[in-house]
N, C-alpha and C positions, 0 to 999 in steps of 0.2 A: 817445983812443978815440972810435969814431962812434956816433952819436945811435939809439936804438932806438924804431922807430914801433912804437905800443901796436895797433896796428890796430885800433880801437877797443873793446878788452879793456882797461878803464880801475879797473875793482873789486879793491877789497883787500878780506880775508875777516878779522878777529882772533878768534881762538876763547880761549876760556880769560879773559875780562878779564870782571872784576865794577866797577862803577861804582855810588859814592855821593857825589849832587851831584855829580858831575865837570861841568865844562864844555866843552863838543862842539868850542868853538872854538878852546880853546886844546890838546886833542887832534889838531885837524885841525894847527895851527902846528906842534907835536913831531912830525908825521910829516911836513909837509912839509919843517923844517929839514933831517930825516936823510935826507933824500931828496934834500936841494939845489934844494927848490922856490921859488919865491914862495906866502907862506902862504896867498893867495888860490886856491893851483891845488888845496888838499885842503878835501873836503867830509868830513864825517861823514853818511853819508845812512839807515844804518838803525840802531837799539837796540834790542836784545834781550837774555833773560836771558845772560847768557855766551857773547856776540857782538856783534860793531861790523863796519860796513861802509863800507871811505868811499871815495871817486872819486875818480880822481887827472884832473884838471880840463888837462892837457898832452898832445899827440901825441905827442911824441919828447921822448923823455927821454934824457941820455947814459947808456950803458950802466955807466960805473963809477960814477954814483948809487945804481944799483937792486942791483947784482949783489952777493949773498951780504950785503943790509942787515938781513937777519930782526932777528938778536937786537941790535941797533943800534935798531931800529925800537921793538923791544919797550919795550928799558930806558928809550927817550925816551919812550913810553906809560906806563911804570909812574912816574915823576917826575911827571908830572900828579896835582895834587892830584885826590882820591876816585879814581882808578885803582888796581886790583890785580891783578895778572895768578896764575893758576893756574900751578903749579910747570911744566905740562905748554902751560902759551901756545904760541900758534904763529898764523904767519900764512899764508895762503896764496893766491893767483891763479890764475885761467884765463888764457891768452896768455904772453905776454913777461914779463909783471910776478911769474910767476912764478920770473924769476932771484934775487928777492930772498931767496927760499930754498935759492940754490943754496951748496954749499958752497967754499970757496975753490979747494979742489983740482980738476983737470978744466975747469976755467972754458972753455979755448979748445977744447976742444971742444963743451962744449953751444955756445959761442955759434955754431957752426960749423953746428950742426942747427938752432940758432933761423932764420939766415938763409936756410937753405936753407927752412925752413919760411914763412919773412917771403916769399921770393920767388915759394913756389908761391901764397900767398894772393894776393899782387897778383897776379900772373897770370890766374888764376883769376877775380878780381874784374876786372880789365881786360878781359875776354870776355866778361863780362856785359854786354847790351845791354837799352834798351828804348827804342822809337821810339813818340811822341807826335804823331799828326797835327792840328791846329789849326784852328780857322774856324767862324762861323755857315755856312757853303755845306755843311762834310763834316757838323756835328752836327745838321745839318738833312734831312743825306740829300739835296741837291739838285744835286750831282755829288760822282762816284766817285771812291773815296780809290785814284788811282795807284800814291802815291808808297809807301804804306806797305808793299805785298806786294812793290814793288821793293827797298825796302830789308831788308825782312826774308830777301829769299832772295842779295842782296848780301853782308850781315852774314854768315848763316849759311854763306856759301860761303867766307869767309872764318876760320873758326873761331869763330863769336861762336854765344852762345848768346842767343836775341832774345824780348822778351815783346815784344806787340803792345799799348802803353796807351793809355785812352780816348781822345777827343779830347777834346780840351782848349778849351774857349770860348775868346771874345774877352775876355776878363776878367784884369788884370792879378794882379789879388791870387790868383785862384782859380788862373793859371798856375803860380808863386811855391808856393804848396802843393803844387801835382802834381809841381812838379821837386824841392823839397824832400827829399818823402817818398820820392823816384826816389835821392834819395842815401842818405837812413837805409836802404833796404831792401837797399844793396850794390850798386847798378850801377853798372860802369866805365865805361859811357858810356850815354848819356842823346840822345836826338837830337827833335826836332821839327823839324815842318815848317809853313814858311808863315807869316806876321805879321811878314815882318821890315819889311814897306813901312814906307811916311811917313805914313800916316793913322793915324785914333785908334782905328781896332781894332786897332791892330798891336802887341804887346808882348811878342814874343820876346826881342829881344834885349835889354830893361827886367829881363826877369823873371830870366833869365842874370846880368844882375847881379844882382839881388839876393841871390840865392844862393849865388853863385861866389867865393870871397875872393880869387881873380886872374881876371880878364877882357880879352880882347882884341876892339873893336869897331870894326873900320875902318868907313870908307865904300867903297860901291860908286858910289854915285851920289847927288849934292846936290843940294839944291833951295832955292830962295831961301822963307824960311818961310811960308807963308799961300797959297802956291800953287799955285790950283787945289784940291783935296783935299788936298794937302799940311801936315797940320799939324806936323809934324816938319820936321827939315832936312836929311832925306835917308835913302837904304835904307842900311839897314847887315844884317852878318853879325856872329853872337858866337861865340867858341869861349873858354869857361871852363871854371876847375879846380876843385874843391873838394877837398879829402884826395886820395882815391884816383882821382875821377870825372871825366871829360869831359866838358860839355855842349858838345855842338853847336846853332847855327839852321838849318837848310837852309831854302833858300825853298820858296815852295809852289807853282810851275812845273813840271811832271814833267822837262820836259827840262831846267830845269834844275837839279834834282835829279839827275837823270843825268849831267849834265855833272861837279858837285863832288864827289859820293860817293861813286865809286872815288877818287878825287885826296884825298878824308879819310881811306877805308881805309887807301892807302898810306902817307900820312903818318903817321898815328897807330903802326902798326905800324914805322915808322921811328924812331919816338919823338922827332920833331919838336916845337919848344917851340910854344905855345899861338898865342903872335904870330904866327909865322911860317906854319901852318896856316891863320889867320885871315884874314893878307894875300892868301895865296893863292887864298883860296876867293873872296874879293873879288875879284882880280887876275880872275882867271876869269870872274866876272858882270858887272864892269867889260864887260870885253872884247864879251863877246855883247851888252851892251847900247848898247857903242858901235857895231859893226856892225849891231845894228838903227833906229840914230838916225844915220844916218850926218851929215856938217855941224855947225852951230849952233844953239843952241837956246836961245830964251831963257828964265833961269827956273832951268836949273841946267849941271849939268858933271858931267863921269866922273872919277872919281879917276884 
């Protein structure tokens, strides 16, 4: 059977259980055994009179884990010393995790409405945009943000649905927060513009990783380290995934923003892997930057 993304509808509900001295931890172990977890992925996160609530700490769980484990779930709960479950126990979810009440019979067709349900959320969540403009120059007001109204009516003409977010300083750690919080709030894609250069304001593509648990960072253009302004070893582009989201770097060049932005549209909507996206958009500023350096040059090179 294939693995079921929780979309992050991760809560389990138990009604009916009275608890004297029980221990939380070894509660969370008996649901995550019937689960088929590592004891580690179940938390117990709230206590109250005649209710438990606990996280199931995994994205994708395979579907014959969860499907119709209710009273499986239960009796490993009631085995727990100081557990008691009410004749009328019951557990229950929001999302997916609520297969574990489903009953045997029927199975292939809810799971047939789940996925069709799984699909329209990614969808849906894939169309969510928010575009991030960067720099002491924009949050200073001392030249006009291009690139952001081109992207916003790019996206939208494309199907996306776009918030326009602040700018974002030269600050690594404060970038890191903003694209963070760009993924807990549901956006499919994520874009900023600008900091990808070699100097030490630049931390687009730093901050992409941090956040991203797959990342793609070619180079566009190397530099031998210390020069000139150059404290890096060259311009790079990111394109990271996290769960459901995209983050993109575009640079902060209008044209060349123009240049890559359609050619990310299309890709994305291809559903082109992360790498490949990456190399491209590189591939591309490569290019223009070789045609405006045309020869040798000491100091660095074009990918």
């Amino acid at each position: 059977m294939s693995e079921l993304n929780l979309l992050e509808k991760t809560e389990l509900w138990v009604e009916g259980v009275r608890l004297d001295q029980a221990n939380l931890t070894d509660m969370a172990g008996a649901v995550a055994r019937t689960l088929c977890l590592p004891e580690d992925k179940v938390m117990v996160v709230d206590v109250r009179p005649g209710h438990i609530t606990l996280d199931i700490l995994e994205k994708n769980i395979p579907q014959e884990n969860i499907m119709g484990k209710e009273e499986a779930l239960l009796r490993a709960l009631e085995a727990v010393p100081g557990v008691t479950l009410d004749p009328d126990a019951m557990v229950h979810s929001n999302g997916i995790l609520g297969l574990i009440c489903m009953p045997p019979e029927g199975r292939e067709e809810v799971l047939a409405r789940v996925e069709a349900m799984r699909s329209q959320i990614v969808e849906r969540v894939a169309r969510r945009a928010i575009v991030f403009p960067t720099g002491f120059e924009l949050e200073q007001g001392l030249i006009e943000d291009t690139n952001t109204p081109y992207l916003k009516r790019l996206l939208e003409e494309n199907g996306y649905t776009v918030t326009v977010g602040p700018v974002i300083p030269d600050e690594e750690d404060v970038m890191a927060e903003m694209l963070s919080d760009a993924l807990s709030r549901g956006f499919g894609l994520v874009l900023t513009t600008g900091g990808v250069g070699a100097e030490d304001k630049d931390h687009s593509v730093e901050s992409v990783q941090r956040v991203a648990g797959e990342t793609a960072a070619p180079y566009v253009v190397r530099y031998e380290k210390g020069q000139g302004r150059h404290v890096k070893d060259g311009v790079r582009v990111a394109v990271g995934r996290e769960g459901l989201t995209t983050l993109v770097t575009l640079p902060g060049p209008h044209d060349e923003v123009e240049m890559t932005a359609p050619v990310l549209v299309r890709m994305l909507d291809e559903g082109q892997p992360i790498g490949r996206i990456a190399d491209t958009l590189a591939a591309l500023l490569g290019e223009k930057w070789r045609a405006a350096n045309p020869g040798h040059h000491h100091g660095y090179h074009v990918n």
